[in-house]
TINU-362162 format. One line per 5 residues: number of its first residue (from 1); their letters; for each residue x, y, z of C-alpha. Coordinates in Angstrom, 1 decimal, decimal comma. Layout:
! residues N
NUM> a> X:Y:Z | ...
! end
This chain:
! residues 80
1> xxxxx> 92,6:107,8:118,3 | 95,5:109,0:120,3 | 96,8:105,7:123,3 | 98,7:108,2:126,1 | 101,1:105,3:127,2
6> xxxxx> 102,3:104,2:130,9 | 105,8:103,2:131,7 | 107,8:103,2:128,8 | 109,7:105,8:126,6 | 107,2:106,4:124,6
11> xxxxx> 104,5:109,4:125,5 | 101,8:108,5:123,1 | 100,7:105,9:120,1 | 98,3:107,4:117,2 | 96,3:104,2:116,0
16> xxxxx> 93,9:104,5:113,2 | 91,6:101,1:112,3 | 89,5:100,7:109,6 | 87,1:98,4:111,0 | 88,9:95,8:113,0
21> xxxxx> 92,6:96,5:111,0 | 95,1:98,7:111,6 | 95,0:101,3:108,7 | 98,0:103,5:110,6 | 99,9:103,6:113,7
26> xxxxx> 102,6:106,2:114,7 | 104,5:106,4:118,1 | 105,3:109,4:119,8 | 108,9:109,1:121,5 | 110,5:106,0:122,1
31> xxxxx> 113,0:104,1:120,4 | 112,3:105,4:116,5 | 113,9:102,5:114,8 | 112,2:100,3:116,9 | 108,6:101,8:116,8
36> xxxxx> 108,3:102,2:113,5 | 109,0:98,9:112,7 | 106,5:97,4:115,0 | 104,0:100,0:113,2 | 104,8:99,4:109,5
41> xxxxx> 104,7:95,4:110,4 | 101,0:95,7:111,9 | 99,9:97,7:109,5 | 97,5:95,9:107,3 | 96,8:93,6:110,4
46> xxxxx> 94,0:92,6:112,0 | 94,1:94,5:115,5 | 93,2:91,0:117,6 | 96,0:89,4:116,1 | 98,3:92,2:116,9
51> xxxxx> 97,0:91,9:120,5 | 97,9:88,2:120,6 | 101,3:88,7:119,2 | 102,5:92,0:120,8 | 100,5:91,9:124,6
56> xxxxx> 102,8:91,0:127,6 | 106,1:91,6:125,4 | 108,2:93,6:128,5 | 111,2:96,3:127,9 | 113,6:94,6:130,3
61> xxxxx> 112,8:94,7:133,7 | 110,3:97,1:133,5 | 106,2:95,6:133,6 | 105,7:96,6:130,0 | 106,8:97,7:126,3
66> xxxxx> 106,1:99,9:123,3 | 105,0:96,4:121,7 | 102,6:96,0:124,6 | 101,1:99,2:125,1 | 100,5:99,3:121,3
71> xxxxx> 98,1:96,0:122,5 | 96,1:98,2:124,8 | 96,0:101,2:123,0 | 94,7:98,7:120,1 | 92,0:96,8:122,6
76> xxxxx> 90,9:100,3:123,4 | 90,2:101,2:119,8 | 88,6:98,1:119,3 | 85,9:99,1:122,1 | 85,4:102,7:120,8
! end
């Protein structure tokens, strides 16, 4: 499933669940240091407990993050 994000650096975030965990996720754009070590650390994860860790995290002043978009684009997954 391809996440097109809103507000951050970031244009996209490839998420691929097996079931209810994260088999794969891979940002497009954004910091690259950064977003791929939130993916490689909720790989292996199950996607609600991603959401509870990652959702609300903001990228300074701005209303939301990488971390926190990977939350929705996971939520949305979830509901596919």
């Amino acid at each position: 499933m391809v996440y097109k994000t809103k507000g951050t650096c970031s244009q996209a975030i490839n998420v691929e669940l097996d079931g209810d965990v994260i088999k794969h996720v891979e940002f497009v754009g954004g910091c690259s240091g950064n977003t791929q070590g939130v993916a490689k650390l909720v790989e292996g994860m199950k996607a609600e407990e991603a959401i509870s860790r990652l959702e609300g995290i903001l990228c300074g002043s701005r209303p939301t993050s990488c971390p926190d978009q990977l939350a929705k684009a996971l939520k949305q997954a979830l509901a596919q």
